[in-house]
C-alpha positions as CSV (number, residue, x, y, z in Angstrom):
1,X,59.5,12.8,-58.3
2,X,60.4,14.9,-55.2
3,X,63.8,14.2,-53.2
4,X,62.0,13.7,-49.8
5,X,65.8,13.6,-48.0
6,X,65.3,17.6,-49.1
7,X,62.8,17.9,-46.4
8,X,62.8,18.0,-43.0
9,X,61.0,17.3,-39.8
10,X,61.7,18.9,-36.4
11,X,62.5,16.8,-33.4
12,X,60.7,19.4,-30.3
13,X,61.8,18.3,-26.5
14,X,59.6,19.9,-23.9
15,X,60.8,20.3,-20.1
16,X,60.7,24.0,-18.0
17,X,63.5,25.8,-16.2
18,X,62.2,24.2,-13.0
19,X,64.9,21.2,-13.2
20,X,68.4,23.5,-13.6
21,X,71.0,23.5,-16.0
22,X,72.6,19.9,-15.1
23,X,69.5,18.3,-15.6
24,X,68.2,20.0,-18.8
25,X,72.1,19.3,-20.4
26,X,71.1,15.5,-20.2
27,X,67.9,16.6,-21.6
28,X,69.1,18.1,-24.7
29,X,72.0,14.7,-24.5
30,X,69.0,12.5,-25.1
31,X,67.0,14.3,-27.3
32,X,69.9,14.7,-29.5
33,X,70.7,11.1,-29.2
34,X,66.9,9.8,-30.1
35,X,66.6,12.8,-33.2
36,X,69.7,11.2,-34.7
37,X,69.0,7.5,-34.5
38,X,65.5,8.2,-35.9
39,X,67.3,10.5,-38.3
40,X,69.9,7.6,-39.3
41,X,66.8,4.7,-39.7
42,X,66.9,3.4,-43.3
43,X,63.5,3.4,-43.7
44,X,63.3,7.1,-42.9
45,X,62.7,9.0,-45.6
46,X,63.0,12.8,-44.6
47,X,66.2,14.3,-42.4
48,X,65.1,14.8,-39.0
49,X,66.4,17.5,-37.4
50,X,66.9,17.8,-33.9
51,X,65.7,21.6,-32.1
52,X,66.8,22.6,-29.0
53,X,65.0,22.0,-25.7
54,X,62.0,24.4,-25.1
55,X,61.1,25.8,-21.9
56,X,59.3,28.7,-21.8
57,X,56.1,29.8,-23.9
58,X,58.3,32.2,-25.4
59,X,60.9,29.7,-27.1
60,X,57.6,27.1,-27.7
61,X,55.9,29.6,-29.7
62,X,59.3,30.8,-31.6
63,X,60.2,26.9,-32.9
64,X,56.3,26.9,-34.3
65,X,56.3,29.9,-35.6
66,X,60.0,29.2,-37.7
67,X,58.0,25.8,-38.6
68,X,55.5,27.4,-40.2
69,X,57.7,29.6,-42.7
70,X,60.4,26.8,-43.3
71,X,59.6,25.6,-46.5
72,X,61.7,22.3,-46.0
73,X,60.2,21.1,-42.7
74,X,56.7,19.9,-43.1
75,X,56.1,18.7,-39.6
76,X,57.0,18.4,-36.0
77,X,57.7,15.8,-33.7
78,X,57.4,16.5,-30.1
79,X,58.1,14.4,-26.9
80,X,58.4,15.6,-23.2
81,X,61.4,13.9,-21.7
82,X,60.5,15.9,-18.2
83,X,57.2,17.1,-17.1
84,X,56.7,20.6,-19.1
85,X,53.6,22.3,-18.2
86,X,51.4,22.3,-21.0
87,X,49.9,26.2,-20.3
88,X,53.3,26.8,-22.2
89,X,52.2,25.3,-25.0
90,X,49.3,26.9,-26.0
91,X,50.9,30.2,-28.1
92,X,52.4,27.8,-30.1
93,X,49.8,25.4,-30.6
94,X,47.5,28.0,-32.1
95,X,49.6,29.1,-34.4
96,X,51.4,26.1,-35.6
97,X,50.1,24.9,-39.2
98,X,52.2,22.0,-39.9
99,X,51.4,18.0,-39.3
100,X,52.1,17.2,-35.0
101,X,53.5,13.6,-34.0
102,X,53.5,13.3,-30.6
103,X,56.1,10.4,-29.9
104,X,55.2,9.2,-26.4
105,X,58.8,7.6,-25.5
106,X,61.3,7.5,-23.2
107,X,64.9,7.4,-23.0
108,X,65.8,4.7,-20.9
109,X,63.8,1.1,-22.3
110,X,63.4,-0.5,-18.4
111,X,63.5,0.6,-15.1
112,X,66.9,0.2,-13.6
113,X,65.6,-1.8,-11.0
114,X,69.2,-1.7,-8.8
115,X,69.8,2.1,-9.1
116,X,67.0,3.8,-9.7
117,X,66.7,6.9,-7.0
118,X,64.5,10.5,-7.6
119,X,67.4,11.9,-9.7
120,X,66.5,9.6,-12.2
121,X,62.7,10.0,-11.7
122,X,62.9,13.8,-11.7
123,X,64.7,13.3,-14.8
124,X,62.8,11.1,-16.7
125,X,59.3,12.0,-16.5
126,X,57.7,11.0,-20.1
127,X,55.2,9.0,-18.7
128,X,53.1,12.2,-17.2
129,X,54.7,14.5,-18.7
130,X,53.3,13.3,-22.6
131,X,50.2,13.0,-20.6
132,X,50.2,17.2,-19.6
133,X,51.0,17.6,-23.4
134,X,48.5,15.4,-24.8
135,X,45.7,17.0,-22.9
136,X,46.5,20.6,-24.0
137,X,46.4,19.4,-27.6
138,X,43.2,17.2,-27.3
139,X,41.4,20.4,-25.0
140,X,43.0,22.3,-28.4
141,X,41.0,20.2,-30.6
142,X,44.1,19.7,-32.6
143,X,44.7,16.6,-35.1
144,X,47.9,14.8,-34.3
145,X,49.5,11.1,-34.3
146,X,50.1,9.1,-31.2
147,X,53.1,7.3,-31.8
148,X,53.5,4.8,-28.5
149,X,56.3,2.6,-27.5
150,X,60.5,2.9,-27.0
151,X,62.2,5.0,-29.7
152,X,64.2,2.2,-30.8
153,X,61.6,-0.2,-31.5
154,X,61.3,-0.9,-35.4
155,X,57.4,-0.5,-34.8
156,X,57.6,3.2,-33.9
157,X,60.1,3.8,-36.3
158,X,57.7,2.3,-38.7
159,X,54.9,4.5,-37.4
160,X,57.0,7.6,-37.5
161,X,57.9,6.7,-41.1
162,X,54.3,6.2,-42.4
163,X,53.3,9.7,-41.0
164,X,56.5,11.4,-42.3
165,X,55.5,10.2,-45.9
166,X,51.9,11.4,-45.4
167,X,53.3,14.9,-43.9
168,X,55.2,14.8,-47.4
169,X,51.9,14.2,-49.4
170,X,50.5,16.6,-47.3
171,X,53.2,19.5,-48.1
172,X,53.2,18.9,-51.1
173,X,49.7,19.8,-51.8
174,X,50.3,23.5,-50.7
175,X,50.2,26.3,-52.9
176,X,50.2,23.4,-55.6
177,X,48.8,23.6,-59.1
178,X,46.3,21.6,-61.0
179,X,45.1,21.8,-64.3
180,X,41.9,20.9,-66.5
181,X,41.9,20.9,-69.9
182,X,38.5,20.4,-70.3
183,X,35.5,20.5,-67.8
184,X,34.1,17.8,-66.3
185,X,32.5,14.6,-68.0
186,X,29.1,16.1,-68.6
187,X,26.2,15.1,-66.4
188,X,28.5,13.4,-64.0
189,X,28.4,14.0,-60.2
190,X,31.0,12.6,-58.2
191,X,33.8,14.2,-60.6
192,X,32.4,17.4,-59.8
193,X,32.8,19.4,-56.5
194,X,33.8,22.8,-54.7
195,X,37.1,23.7,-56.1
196,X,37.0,27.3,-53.8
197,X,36.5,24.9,-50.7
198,X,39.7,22.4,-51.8
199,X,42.1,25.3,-51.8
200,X,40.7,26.3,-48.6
201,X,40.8,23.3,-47.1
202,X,43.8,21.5,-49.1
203,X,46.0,24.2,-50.0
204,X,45.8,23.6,-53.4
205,X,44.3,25.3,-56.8
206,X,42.4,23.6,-60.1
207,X,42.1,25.7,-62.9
208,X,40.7,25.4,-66.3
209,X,42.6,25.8,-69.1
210,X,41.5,26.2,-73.0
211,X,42.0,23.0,-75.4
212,X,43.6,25.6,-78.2
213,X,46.1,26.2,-75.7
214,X,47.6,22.9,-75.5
215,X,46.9,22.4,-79.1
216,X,49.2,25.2,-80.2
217,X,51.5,23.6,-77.7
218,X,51.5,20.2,-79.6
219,X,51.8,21.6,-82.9
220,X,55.2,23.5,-81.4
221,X,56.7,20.2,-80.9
222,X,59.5,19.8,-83.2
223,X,60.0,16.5,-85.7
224,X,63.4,15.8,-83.7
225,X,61.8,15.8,-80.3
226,X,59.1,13.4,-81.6
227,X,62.2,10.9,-83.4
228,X,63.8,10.9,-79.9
229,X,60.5,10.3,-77.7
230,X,59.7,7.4,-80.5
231,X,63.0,5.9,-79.9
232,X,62.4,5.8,-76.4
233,X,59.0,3.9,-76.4
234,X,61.1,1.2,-78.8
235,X,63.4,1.2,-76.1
236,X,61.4,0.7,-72.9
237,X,58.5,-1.0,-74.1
238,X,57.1,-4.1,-76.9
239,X,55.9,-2.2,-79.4
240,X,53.3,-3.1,-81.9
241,X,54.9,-4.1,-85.2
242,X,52.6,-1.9,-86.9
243,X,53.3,1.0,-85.0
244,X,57.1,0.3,-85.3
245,X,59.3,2.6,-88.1
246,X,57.6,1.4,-91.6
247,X,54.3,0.2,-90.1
248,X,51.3,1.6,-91.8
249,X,50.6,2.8,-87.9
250,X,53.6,4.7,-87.7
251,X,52.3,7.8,-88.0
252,X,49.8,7.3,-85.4
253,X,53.1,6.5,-82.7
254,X,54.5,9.9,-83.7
255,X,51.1,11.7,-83.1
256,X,51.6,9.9,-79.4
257,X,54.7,11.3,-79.2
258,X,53.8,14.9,-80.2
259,X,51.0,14.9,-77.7
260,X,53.0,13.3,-75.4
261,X,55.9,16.0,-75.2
262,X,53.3,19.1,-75.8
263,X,51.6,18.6,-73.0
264,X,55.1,17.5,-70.9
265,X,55.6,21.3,-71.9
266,X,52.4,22.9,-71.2
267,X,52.6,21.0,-67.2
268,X,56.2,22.1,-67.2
269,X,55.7,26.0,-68.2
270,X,52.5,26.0,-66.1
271,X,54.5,24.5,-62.8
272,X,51.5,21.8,-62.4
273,X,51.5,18.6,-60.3
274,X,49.2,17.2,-62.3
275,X,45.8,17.5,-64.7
276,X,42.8,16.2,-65.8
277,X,40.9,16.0,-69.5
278,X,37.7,14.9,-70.5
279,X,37.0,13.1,-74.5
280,X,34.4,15.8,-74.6
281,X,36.4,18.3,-74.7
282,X,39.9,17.6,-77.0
283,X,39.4,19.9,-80.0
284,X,41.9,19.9,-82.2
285,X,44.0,16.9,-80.9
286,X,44.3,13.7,-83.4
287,X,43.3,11.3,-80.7
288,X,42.9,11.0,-77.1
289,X,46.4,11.6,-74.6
290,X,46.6,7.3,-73.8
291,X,50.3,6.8,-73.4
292,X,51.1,10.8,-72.9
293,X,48.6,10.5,-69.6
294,X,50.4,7.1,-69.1
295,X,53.7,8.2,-68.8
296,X,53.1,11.8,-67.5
297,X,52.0,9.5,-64.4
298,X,54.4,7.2,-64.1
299,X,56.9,10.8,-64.0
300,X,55.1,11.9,-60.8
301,X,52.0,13.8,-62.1
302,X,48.3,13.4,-61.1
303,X,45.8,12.7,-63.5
304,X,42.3,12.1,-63.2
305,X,39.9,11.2,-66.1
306,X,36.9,12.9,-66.9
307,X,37.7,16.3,-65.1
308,X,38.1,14.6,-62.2
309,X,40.3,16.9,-60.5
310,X,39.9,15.5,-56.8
311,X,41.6,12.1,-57.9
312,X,44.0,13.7,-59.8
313,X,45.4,15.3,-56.6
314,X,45.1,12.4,-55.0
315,X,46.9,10.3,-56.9
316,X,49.4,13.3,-57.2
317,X,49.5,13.0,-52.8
318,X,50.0,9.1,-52.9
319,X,53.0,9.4,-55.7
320,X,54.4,11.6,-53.1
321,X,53.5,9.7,-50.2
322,X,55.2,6.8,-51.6
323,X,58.5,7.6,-52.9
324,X,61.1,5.3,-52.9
325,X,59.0,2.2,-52.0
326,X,58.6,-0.6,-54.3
327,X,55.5,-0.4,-55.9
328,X,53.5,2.1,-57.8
329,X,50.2,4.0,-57.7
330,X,47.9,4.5,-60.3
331,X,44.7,6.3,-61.5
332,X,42.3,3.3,-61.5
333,X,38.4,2.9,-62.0
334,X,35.9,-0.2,-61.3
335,X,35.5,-1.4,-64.6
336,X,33.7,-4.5,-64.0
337,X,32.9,-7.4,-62.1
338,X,33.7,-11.5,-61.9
339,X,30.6,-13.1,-60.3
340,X,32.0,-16.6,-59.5
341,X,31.2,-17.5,-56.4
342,X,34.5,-19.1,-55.5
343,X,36.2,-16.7,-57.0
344,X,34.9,-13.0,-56.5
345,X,36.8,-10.4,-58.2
346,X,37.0,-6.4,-59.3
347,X,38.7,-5.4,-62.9
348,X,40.1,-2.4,-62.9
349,X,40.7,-0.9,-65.8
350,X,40.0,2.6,-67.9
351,X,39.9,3.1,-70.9
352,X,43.2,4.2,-71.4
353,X,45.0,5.9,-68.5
354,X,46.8,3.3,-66.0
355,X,50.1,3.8,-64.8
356,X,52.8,1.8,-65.8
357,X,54.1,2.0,-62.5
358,X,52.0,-0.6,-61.2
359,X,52.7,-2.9,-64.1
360,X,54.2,-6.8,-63.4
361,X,55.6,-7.3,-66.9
362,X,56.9,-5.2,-69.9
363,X,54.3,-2.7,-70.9
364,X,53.3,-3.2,-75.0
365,X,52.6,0.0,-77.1
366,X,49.5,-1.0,-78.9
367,X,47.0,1.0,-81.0
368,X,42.9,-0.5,-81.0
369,X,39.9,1.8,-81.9
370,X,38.1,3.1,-79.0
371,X,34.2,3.6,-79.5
372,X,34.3,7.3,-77.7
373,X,35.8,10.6,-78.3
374,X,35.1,10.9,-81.8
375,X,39.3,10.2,-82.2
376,X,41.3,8.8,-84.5
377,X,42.3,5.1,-82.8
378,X,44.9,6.3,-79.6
379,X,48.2,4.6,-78.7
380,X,48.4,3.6,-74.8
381,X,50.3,1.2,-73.1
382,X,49.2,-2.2,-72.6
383,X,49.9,-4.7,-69.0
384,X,48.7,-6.1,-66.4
385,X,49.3,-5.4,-63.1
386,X,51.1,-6.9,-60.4
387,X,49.9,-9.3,-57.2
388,X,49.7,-8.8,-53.7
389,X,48.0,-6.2,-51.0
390,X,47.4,-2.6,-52.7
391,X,44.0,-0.4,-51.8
392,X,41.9,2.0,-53.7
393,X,41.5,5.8,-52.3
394,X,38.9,7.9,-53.0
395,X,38.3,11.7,-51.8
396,X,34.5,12.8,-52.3
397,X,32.8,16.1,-51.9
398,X,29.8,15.1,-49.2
399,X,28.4,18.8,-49.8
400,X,29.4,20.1,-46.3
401,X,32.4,18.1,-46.0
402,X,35.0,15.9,-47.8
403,X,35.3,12.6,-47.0
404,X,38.2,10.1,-47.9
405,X,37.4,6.5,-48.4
406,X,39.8,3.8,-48.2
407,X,39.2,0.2,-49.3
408,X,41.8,-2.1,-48.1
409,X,42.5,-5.5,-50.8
410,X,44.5,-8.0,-52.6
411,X,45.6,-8.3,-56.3
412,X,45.8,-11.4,-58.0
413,X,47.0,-12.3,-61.0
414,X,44.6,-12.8,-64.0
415,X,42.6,-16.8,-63.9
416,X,42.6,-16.4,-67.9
417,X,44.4,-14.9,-70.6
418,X,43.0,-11.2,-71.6
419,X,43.9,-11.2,-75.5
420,X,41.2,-8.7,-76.3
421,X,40.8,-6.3,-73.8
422,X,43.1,-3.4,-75.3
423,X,43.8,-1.8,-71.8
424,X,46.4,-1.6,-68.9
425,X,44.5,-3.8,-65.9
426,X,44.5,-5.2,-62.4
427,X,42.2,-8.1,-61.1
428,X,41.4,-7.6,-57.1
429,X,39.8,-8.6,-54.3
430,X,38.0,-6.3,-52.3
431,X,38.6,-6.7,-47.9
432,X,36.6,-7.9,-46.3
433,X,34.8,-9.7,-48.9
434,X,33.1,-8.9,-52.3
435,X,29.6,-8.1,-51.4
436,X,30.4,-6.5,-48.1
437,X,33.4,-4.3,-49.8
438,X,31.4,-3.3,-52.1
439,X,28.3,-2.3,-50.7
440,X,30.6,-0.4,-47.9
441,X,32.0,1.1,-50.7
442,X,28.7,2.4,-52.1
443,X,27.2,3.3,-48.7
444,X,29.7,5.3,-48.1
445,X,29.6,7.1,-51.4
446,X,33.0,6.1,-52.8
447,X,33.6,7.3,-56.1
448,X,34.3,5.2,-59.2
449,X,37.5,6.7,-59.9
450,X,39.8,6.0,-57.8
451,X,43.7,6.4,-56.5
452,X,44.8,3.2,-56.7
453,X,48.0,2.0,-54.6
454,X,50.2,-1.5,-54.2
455,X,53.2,0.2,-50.9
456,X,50.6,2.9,-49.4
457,X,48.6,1.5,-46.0
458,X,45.7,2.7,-44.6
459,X,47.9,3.9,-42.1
460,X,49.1,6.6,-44.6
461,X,46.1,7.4,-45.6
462,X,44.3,7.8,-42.3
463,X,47.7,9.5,-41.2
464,X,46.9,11.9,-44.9
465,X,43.3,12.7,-43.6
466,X,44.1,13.8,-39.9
467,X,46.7,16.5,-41.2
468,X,43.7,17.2,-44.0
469,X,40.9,17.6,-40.7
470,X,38.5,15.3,-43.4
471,X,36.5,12.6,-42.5
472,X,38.4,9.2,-42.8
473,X,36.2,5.9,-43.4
474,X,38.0,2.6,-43.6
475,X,37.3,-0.6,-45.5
476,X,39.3,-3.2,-44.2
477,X,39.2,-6.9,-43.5
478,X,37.4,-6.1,-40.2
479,X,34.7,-4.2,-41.8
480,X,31.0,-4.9,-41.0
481,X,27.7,-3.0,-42.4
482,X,26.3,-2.9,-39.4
483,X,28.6,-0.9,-38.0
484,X,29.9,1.1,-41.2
485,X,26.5,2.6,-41.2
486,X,26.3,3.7,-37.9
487,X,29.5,4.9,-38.5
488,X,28.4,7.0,-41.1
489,X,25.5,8.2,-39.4
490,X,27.5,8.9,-36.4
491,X,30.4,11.2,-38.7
492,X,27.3,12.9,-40.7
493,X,26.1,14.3,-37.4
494,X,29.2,15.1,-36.1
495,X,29.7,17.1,-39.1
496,X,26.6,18.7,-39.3
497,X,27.5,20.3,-35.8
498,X,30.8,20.7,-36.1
499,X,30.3,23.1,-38.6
């Protein structure tokens, strides 16, 4: 995955001439002092780089405009220690393209209650002065987060951090490359969608790409790259005796393998961030990619199954988003349901393509026929899952408008033994309940693929959609259909005038 200490955000301080040279020293003092505490926070995972002061339009719109074109910062940070009149502001509000906090702090905690005279209140102004900034930005129209509460409180640091990690996400989507091998599962709708509208609206491209291709690819893989990949699965993982050197599987491992490392290659040569196949539409390949899509996630790539290209980005974002937190993310689908009425659960599942990075246990390389594809018998990873809160994230084309969906919920671990089900898997409970989850999810047009996720909030996500300017719809232990639909109704007219 992506170093995220490589990137940067910029720590902006607004304040005017008006106040003099003494004054706008202890300006720059603080701002310095707050940009390198926030900087130094453990749980901070991009460098934040303090700018100086602004106080003209002129220098506003500079520090925007040398945002934009610095590849390593992907956001901004802005706070107004004195009042800084927010006409200034608009020049570089227009043009600025990258993700806005706006971290509505102030220096000092408490009120000095012995000393406090109008030197100090000249010079710490937050309190109105984020209030002149906040109301350009909202007359702007502009998505941002409001991050409230003393700089040294681990709450805002923790809010800072979440949107830093969805600024990452969001960066990393520009200008980046996805690829299908393969069209879309045929017939299928919610796989499909506007690719010319992502790119406009995400940043990022999905091409096709022909099967013979990445065949020829595979077939370049030499025996000695195979031996060493093989070695490595015996290494990491349990693997099936009959798959094992001498097995009468054996050969079916190295075909895994080959795969495996051709399409490694093809991703590599291509500068992809992830990809998407369809069993439809694998000429030429021995069996279906299982444990090459496995581990090509687990690496950092997206992957979507079916075509599903929109997932595959996703999941692409949240492997971003997430780096360096405990926990993985996953391509997941809703495979099937446990109907016990004291014990209501989701099994998530595919039929081969779950990321071992969510796993609980040592993964097992196994080999069982699967009744699609027209395939010889594929090699995936087998596991379950681990316990404890995780969601499931799904972007959807709505026709006029994308819409993310977020449904909050807790894994548990499996109530029985699973001793036939050949497949990676994750037993959940949906927030705020079963039947409301899933009827919210169903209302609301949530996909059956899905990016799933056991370290990424809502927070991010909701953080993820704001810098995106898509719809954002929640499912949560608060959740209600009552008002979910009105919700829905409410955002569908919004859109449909908005546009």
């Amino acid at each position: 995955m992506e170093d995220l200490k490589k990137l940067e955000v910029w720590f902006v301080t607004g304040s005017q001439h008006l106040y003099g040279e003494e004054t706008l020293k202890q300006v720059a003092e603080h701002s310095t002092q707050i940009a390198k505490f926030i900087d130094k926070d453990p749980v901070i995972p991009v460098r934040v780089v303090f700018k100086p002061v602004v106080k003209s339009p002129e220098e506003i719109y500079q520090v925007c405009v040398e945002a934009n074109t610095t590849p390593t910062c992907i956001g901004i940070i802005a706070w107004m220690h004195t009042f800084s009149p927010a006409k200034m502001w608009i020049g570089g509000l227009k043009v600025l393209q990258k993700p806005l906090l706006h971290l509505h702090t102030q220096f000092n905690r408490d009120i000095p209650w012995s000393s406090i005279d109008m030197d100090f209140m000249n010079l710490n102004q937050s309190a109105h002065g984020d209030r002149e900034f906040g109301f350009m930005v909202s007359r702007m129209r502009l998505n941002r987060k409001v991050v409230v509460g003393h700089w040294q409180e681990s709450q805002v640091i923790k809010s800072v951090e979440v949107w830093m990690r969805a600024a990452a996400g969001w960066n990393d989507w520009q200008n980046a490359r996805f690829c299908r091998f393969g069209d879309n599962m045929r017939q299928v709708a919610v796989t499909e969608g506007d690719k010319v509208e992502a790119e406009l609206k995400f940043g990022y491209s999905v091409n096709g790409y022909g099967i013979g291709d990445l065949v020829k690819m595979i077939n370049d893989v030499s025996d000695s790259a195979v031996a060493q990949t093989v070695a490595e699965y015996e290494e990491i993982y349990t693997v099936q005796a009959p798959l094992r050197k001498g097995g009468d599987r054996h050969s079916a491992l190295r075909d895994a393998a080959k795969i495996e490392i051709g399409m490694r290659n093809f991703l590599k040569a291509g500068n992809f961030k992830g990809f998407t196949d369809t069993f439809e539409d694998l000429h030429g390949m021995v069996q279906l990619p299982g444990i090459a899509s496995q581990r090509l996630m687990a690496e950092g790539y997206g992957f979507g199954g079916e075509g599903d290209w929109k997932t595959s980005a996703l999941v692409r974002a949240m492997k971003v988003m997430a780096t360096g937190l405990k926990g993985g993310n996953s391509f997941m689908e809703d495979y099937t349901y446990h109907f016990d009425p004291n014990n209501q659960l989701v099994l998530g599942s595919h039929m081969l393509e779950i990321c071992p990075s969510i796993a609980n246990d040592k993964p097992a390389v196994e080999i069982h026929p699967l009744g699609i594809g027209g395939k010889a018998d594929p090699v995936r990873l087998v596991f379950n899952a681990g316990s404890g809160p995780a969601l499931n994230a799904s972007i959807v084309d709505m026709g006029n408008r994308f819409r993310l969906i977020v449904n909050e919920v807790v894994a548990v671990d499996p109530i029985e033994s699973l001793p036939k089900l050949p497949v990676a898997r994750v037993l959940w409970k949906p927030y705020p309940d079963m039947k409301t989850g899933c009827a919210a999810w169903i209302l609301a047009g949530g996909a059956h693929h899905t990016g799933y996720s056991q370290n990424l909030t809502a927070e991010h996500m909701e953080d993820f959609a704001e810098m995106a300017g898509v719809e954002f719809v929640l499912i949560g232990k608060n959740s209600n259909l009552y008002d979910l639909k009105n919700q829905l109704r409410w955002n569908d007219m919004y859109y449909r005038h908005s546009i």
